[in-house]
Backbone as a chain_set.jsonl record, in Angstrom:
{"seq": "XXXXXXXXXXXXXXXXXXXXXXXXXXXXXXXXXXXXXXXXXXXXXXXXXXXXXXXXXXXXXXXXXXXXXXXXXXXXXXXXXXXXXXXXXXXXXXXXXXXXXXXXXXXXXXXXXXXXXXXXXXXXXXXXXXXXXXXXXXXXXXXXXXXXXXXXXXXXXXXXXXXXXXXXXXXXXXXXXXXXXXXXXX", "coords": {"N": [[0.853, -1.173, 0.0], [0.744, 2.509, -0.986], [2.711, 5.503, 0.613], [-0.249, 7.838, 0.135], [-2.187, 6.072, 0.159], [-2.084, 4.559, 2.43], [-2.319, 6.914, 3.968], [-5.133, 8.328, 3.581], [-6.599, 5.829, 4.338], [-6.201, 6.48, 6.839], [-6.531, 8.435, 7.86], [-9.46, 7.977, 7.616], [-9.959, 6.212, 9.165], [-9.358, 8.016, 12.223], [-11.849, 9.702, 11.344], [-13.972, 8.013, 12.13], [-13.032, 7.041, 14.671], [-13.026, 9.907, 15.977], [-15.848, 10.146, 15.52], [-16.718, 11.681, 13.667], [-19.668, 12.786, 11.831], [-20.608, 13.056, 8.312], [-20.898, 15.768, 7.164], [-19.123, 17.211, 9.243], [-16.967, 16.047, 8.991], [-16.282, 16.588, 6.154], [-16.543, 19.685, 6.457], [-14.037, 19.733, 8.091], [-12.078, 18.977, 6.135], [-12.262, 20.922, 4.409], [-11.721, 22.823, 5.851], [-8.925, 22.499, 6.117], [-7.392, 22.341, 4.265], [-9.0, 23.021, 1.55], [-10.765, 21.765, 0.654], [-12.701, 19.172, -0.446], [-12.438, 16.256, -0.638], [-10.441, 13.569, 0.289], [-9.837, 12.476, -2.489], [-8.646, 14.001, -3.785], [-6.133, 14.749, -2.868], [-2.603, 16.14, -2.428], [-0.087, 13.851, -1.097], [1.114, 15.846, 0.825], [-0.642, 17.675, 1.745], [-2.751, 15.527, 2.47], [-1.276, 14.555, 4.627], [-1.475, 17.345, 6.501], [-4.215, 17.443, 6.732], [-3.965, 15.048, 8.329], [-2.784, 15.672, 10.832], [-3.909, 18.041, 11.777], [-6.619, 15.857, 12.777], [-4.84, 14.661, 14.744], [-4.343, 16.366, 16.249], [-6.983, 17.116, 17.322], [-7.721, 15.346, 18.846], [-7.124, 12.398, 17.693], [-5.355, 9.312, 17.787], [-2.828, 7.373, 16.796], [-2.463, 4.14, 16.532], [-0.32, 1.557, 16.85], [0.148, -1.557, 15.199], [-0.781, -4.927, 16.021], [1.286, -7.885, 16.56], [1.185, -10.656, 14.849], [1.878, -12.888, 15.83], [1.842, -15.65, 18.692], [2.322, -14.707, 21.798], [4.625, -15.755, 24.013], [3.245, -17.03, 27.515], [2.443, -14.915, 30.423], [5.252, -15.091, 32.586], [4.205, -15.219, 35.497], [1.188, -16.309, 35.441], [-0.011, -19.549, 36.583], [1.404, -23.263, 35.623], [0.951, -26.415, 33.959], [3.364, -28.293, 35.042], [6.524, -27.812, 36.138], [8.638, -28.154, 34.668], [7.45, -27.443, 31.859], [7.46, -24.518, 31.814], [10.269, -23.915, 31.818], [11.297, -25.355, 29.631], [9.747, -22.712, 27.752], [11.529, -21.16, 28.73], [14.343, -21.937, 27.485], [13.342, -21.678, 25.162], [12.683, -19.676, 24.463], [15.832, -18.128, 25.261], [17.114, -19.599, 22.966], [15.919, -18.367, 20.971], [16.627, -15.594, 21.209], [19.068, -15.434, 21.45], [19.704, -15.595, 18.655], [19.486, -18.34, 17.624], [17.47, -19.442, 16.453], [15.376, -19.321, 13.844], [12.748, -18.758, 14.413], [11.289, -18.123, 17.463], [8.739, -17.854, 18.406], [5.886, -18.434, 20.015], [4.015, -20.135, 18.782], [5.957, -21.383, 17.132], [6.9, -23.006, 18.978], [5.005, -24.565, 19.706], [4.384, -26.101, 17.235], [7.156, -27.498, 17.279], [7.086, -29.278, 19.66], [4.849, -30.543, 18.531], [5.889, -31.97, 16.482], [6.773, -33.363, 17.884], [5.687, -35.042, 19.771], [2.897, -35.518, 19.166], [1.295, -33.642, 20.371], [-0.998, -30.807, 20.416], [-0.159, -28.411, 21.964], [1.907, -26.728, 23.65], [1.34, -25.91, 26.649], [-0.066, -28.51, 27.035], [1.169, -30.715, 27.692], [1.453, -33.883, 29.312], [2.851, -35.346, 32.15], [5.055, -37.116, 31.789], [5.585, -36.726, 29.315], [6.249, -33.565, 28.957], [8.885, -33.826, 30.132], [10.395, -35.322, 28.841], [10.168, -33.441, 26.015], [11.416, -31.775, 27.113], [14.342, -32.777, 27.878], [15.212, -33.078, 25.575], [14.84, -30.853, 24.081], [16.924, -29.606, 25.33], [19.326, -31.025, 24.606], [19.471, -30.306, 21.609], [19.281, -27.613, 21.852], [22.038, -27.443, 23.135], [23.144, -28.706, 21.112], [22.805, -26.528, 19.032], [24.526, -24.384, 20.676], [26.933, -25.494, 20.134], [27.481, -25.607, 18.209], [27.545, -22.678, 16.673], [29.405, -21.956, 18.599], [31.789, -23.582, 17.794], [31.482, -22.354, 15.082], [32.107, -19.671, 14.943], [34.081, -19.386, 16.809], [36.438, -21.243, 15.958], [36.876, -23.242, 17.175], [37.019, -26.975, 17.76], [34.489, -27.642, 19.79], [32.509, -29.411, 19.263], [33.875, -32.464, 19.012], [35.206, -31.98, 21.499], [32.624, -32.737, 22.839], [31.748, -35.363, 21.765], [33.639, -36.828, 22.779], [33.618, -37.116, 25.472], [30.917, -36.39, 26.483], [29.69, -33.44, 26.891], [28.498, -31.71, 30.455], [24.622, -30.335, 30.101], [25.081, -27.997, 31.079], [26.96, -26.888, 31.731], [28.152, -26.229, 28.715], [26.319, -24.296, 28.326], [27.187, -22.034, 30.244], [30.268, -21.845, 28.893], [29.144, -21.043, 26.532], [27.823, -18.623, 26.995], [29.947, -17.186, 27.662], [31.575, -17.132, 26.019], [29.905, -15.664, 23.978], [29.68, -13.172, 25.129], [32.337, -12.155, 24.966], [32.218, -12.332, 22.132], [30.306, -10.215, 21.507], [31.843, -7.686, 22.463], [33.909, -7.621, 20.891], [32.731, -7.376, 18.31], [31.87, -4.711, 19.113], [34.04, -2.972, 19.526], [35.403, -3.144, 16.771]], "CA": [[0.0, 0.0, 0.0], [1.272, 3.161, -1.037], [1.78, 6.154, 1.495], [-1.533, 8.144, 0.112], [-3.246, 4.96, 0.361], [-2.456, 4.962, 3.915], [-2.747, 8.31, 4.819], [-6.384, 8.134, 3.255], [-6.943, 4.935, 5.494], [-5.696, 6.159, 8.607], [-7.883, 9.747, 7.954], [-11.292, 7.483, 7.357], [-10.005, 5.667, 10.779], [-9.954, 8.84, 12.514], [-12.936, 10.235, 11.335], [-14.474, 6.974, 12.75], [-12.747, 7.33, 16.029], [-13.471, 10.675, 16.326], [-17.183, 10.089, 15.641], [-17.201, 12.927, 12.934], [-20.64, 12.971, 10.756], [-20.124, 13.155, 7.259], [-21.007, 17.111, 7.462], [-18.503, 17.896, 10.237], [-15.827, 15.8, 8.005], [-16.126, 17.721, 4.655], [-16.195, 21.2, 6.646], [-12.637, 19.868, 8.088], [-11.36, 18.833, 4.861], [-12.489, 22.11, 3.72], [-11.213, 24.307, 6.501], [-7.418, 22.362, 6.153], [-7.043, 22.288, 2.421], [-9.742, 23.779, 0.847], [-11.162, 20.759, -0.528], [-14.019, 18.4, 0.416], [-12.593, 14.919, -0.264], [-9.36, 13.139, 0.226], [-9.284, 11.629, -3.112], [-7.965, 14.711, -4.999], [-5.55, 15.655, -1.959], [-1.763, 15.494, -2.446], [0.074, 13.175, 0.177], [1.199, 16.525, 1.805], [-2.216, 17.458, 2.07], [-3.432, 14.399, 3.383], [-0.447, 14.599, 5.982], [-1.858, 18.137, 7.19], [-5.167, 16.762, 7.487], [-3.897, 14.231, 9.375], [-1.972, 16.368, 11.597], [-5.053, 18.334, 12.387], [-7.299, 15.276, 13.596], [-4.146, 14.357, 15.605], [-4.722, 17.679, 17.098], [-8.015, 17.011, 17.69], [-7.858, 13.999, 19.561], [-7.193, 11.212, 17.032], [-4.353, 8.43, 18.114], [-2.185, 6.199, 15.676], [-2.311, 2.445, 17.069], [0.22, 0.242, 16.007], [-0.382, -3.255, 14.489], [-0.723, -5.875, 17.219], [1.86, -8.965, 16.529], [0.174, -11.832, 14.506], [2.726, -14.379, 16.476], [0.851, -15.622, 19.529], [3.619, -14.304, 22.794], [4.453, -16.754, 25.256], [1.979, -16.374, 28.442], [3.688, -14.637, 31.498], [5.532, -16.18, 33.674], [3.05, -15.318, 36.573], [0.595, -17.551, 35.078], [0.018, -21.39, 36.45], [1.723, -24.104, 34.56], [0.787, -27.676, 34.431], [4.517, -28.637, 35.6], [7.288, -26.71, 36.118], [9.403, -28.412, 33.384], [6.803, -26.483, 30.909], [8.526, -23.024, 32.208], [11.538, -24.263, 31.721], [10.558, -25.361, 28.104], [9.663, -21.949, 26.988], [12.73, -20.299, 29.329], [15.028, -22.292, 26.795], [13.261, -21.438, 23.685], [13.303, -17.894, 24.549], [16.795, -17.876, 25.207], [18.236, -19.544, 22.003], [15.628, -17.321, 19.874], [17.042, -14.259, 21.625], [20.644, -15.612, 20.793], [19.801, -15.706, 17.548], [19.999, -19.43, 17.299], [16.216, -19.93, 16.003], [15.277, -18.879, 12.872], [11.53, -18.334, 14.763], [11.563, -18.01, 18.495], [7.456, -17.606, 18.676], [5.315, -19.685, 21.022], [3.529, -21.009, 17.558], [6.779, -22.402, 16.439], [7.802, -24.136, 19.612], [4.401, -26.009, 19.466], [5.112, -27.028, 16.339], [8.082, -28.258, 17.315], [6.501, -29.997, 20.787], [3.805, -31.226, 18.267], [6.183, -33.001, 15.905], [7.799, -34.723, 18.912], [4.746, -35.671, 20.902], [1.696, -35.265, 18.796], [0.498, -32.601, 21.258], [-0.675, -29.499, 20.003], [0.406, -26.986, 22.557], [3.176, -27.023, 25.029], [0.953, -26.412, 27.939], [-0.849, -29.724, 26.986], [2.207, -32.066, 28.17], [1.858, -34.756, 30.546], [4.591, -34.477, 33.089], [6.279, -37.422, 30.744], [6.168, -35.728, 27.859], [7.341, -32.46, 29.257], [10.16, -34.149, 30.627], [11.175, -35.815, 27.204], [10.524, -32.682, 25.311], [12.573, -30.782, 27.993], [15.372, -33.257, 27.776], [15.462, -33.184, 24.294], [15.513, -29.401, 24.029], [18.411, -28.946, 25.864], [20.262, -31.634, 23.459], [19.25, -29.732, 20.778], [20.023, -26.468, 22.198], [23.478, -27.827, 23.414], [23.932, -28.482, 19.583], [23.016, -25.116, 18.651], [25.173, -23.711, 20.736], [28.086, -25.667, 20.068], [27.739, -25.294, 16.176], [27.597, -21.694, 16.662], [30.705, -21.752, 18.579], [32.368, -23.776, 16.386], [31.745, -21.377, 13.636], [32.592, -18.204, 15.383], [35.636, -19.86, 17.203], [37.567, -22.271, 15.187], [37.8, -24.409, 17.908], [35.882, -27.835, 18.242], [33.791, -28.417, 20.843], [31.785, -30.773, 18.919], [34.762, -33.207, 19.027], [34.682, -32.387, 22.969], [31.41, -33.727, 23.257], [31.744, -36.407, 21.192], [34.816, -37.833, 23.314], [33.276, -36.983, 26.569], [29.733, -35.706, 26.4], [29.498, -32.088, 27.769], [26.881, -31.718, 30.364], [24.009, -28.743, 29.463], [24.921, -25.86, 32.001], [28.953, -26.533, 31.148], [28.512, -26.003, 27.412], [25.402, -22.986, 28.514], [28.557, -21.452, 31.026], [30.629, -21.485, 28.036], [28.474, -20.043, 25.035], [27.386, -17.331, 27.229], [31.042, -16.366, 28.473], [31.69, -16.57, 24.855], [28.968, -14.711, 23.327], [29.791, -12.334, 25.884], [33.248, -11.948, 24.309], [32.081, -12.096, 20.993], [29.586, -9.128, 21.411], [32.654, -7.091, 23.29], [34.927, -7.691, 20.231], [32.321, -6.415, 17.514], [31.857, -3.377, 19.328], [35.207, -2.417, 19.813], [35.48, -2.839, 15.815]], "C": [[0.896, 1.232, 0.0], [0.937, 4.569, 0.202], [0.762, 7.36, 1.207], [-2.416, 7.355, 0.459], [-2.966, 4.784, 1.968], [-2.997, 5.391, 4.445], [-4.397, 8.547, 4.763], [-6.92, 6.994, 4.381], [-6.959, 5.712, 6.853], [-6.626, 7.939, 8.731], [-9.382, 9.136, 8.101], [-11.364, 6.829, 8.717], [-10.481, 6.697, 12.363], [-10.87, 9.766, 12.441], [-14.26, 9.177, 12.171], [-14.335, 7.114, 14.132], [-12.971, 8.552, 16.693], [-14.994, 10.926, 16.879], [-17.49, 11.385, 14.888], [-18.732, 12.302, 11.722], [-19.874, 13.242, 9.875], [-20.121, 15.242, 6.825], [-19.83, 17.597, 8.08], [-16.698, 17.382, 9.102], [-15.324, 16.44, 7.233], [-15.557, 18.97, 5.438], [-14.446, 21.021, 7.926], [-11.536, 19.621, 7.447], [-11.582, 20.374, 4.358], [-11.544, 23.097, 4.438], [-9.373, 23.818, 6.593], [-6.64, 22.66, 4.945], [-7.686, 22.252, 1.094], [-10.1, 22.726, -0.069], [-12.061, 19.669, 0.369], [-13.907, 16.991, 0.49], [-10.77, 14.596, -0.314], [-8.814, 12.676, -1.194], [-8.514, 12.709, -4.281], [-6.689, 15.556, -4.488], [-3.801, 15.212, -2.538], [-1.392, 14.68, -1.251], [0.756, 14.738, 1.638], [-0.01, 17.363, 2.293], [-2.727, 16.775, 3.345], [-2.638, 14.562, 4.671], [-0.971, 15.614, 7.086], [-3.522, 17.489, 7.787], [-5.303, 15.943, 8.875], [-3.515, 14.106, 10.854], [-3.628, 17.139, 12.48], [-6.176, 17.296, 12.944], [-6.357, 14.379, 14.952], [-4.655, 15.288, 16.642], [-6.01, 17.604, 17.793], [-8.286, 15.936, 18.617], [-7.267, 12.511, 19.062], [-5.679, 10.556, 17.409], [-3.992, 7.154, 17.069], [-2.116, 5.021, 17.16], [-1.308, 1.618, 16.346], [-0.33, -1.392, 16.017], [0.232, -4.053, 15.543], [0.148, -6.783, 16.503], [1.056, -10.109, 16.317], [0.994, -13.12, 15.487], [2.148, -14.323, 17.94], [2.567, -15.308, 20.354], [3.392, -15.397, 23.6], [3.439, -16.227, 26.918], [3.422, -15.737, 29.66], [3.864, -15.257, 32.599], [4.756, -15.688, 35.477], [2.025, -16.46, 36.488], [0.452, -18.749, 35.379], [0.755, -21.947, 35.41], [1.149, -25.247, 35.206], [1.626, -28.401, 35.955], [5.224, -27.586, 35.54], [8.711, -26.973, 35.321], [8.628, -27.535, 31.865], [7.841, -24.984, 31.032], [9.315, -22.756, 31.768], [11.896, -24.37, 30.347], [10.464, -24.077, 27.658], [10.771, -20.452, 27.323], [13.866, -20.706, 27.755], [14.8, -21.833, 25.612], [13.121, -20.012, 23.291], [14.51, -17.736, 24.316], [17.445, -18.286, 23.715], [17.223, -19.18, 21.07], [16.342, -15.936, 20.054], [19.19, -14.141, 21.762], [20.422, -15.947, 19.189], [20.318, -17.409, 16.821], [18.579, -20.361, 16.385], [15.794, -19.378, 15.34], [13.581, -17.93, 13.381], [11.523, -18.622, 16.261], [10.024, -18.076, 19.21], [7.027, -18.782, 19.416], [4.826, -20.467, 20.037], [4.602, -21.857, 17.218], [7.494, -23.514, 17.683], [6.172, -25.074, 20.061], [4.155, -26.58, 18.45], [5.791, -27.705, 16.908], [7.725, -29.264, 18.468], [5.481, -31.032, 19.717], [4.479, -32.674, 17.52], [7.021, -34.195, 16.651], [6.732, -35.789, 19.518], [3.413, -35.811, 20.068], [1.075, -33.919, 19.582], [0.228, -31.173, 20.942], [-0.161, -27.652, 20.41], [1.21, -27.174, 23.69], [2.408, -27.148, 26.763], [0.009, -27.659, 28.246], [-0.04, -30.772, 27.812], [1.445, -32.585, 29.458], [3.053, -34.444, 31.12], [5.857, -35.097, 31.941], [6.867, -36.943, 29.91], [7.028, -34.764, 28.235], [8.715, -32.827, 29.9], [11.169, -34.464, 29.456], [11.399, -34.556, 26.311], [11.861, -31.846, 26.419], [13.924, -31.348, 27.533], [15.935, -33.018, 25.975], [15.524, -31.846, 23.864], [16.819, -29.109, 23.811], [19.572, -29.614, 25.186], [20.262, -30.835, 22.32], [19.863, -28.31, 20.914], [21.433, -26.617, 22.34], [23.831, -27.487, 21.91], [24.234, -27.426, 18.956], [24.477, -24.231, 19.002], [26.695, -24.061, 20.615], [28.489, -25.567, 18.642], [27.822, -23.568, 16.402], [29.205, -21.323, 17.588], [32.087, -22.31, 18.047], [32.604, -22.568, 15.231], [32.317, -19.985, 13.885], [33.797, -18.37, 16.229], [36.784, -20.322, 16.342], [37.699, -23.863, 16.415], [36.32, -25.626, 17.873], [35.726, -28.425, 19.127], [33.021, -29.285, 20.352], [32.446, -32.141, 18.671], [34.708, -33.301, 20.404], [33.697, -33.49, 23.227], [31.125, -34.583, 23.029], [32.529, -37.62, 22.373], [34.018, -38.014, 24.845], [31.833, -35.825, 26.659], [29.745, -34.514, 27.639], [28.424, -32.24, 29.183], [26.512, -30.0, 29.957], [24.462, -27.352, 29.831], [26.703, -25.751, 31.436], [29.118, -25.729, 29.647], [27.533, -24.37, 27.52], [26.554, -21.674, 28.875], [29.514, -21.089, 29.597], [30.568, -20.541, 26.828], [28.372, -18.871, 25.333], [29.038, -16.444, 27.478], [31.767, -15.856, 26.528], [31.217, -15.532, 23.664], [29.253, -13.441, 23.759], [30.926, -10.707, 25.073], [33.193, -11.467, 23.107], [31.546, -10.696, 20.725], [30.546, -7.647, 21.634], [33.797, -6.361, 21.645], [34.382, -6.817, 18.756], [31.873, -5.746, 17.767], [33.088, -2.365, 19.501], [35.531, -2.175, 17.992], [34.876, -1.551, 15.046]], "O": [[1.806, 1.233, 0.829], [-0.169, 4.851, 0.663], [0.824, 8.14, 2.157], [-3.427, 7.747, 1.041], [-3.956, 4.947, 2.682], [-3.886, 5.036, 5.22], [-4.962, 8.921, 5.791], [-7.669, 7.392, 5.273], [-7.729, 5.467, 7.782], [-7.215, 8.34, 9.735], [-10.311, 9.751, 8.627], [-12.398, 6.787, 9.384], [-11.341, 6.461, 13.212], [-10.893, 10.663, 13.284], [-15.276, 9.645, 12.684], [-15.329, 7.296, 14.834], [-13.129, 8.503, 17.913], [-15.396, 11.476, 17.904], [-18.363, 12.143, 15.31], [-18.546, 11.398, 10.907], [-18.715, 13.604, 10.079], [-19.197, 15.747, 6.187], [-19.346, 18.545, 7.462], [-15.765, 18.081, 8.707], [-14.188, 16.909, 7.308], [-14.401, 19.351, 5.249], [-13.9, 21.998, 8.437], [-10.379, 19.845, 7.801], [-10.581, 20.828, 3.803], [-10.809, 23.928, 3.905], [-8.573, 24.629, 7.058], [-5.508, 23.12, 4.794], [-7.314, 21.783, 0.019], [-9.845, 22.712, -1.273], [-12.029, 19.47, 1.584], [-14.655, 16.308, 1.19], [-9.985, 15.346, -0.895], [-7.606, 12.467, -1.311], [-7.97, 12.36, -5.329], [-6.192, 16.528, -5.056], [-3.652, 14.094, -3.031], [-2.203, 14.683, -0.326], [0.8, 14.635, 2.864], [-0.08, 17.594, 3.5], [-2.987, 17.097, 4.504], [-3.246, 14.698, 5.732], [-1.036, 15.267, 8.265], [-3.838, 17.189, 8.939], [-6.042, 15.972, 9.859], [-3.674, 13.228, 11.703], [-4.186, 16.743, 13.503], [-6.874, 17.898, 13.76], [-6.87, 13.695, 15.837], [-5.261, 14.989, 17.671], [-6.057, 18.081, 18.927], [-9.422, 15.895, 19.091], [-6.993, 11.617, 19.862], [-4.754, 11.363, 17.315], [-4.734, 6.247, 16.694], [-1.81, 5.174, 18.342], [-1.575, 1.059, 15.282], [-1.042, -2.054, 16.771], [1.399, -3.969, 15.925], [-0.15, -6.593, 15.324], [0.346, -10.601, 17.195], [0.451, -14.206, 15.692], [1.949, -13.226, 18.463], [3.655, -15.544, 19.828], [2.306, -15.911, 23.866], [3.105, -15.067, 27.159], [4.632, -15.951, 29.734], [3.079, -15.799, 33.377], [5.228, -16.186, 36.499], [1.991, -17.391, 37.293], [0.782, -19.455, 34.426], [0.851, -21.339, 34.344], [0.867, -25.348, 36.4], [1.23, -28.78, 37.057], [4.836, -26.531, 35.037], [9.67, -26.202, 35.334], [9.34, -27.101, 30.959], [8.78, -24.658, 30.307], [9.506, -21.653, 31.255], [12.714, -23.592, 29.855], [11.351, -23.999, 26.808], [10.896, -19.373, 26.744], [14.135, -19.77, 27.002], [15.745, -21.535, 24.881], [13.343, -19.403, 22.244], [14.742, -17.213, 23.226], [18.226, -17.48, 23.209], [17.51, -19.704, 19.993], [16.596, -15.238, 19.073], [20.06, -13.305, 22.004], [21.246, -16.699, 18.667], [21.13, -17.642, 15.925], [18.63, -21.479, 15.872], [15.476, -18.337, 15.915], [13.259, -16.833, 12.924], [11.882, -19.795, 16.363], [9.966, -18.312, 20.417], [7.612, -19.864, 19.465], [5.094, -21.657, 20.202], [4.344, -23.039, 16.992], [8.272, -24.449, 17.494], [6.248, -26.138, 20.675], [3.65, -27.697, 18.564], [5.27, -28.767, 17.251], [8.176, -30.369, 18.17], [5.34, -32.21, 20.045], [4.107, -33.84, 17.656], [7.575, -35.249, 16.339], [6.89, -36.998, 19.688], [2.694, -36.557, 20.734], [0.227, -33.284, 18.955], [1.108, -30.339, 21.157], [0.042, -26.571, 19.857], [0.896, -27.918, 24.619], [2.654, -27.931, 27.68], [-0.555, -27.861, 29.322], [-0.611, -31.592, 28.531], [0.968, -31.907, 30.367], [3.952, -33.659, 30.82], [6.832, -34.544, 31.433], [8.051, -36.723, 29.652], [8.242, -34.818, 28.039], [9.549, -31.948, 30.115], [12.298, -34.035, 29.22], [12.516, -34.394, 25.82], [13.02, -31.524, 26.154], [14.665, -30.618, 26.875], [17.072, -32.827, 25.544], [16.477, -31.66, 23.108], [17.535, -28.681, 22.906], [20.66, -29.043, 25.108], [21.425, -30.636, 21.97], [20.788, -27.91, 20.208], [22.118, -25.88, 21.631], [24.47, -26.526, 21.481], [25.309, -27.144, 18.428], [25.243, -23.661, 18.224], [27.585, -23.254, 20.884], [29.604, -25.47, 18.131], [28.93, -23.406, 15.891], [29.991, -20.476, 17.162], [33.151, -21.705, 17.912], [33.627, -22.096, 14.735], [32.916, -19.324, 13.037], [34.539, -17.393, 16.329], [37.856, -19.748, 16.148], [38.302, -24.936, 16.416], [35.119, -25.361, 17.93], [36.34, -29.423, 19.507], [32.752, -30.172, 21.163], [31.738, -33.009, 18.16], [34.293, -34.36, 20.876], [33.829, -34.643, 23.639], [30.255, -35.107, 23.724], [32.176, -38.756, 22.689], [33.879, -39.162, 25.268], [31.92, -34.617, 26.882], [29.791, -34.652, 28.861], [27.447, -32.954, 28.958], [27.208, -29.02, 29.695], [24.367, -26.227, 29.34], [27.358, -24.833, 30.942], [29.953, -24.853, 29.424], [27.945, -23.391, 26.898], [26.783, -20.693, 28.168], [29.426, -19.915, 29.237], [31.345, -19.73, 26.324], [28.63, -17.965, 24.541], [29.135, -15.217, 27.446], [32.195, -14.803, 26.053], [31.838, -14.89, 22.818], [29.137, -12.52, 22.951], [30.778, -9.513, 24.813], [33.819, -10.465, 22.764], [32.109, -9.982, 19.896], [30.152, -6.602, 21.116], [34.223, -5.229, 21.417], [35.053, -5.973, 18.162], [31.012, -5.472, 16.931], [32.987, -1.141, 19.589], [35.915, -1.035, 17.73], [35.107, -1.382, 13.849]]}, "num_chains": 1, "name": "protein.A"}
């Protein structure tokens, strides 16, 4: 949508929200820019218009987030391996280790493990299995990612002598840490 085609939208919104009659409309199209309809306005036009029902009361809303948010952690859970579950999948979306970090995509991913279609569905089993299996997964993440931004392999570590989760967590973060340190100083 181009921005006239906006600005036209978001004027017909606030004439709505205002609660202007079609009368009271025209005679403030008229009294901004001497003209009675939007469709012959330029976009700096339309902008003043738009400026004046700001003035008047009218409020831009931004566009709500189609991705459902995880619930807050105040909230009940089933178990308290669930929590834990969407603590993890926060964290390696917010390391940039998950292409989609949304609560939709981690019940996908719960669904194609378990059948279950939403994380707070688990049985305790389940949530235990998906949990466990997370944090393998995550581990991987984060050891392919330091692999690639190190040189060094820890995925040879773990191979010889399996990491455990918080050792290789302790690590990524002290590294990430580093990493973040090093391209700011550049």
């Amino acid at each position: 949508m181009n921005s006239k085609a906006k600005l036209i939208q978001l004027i017909h919104v606030a004439k709505r929200e205002l609660r202007l009659d079609d009368e009271t409309y025209r005679a403030a199209l008229q009294g901004v820019c001497q003209k009675t309809s939007c469709k012959g306005m330029t976009v700096a036009e339309l902008q003043k218009v738009l400026n004046h029902f700001e003035d008047k009361g009218f409020k831009k809303r931004a566009k709500k987030s189609k991705k459902r948010q995880s619930p807050s952690g105040s909230k009940p859970v089933k178990w308290p391996e669930i929590r834990v579950i969407r603590a993890i999948w926060i964290q390696a979306a917010n390391d940039n280790l998950l292409k989609d970090g949304s609560e939709e995509a981690l019940d996908k991913w719960v669904f194609r493990m378990t059948g279950v279609r939403h994380v707070g569905w688990l049985s305790y089993d389940r949530a235990f299995k998906v949990l466990e299996s997370l944090k393998k997964w995550h581990k991987r993440l984060m050891i392919n990612w330091l692999d690639t931004e190190f040189g060094y392999s820890y995925a040879l570590l773990d191979k010889d002598e399996p990491l455990p989760y918080s050792q290789v967590t302790e690590v990524f973060e002290a590294c990430r840490k580093a990493h973040k340190e090093r391209k700011n100083a550049e």
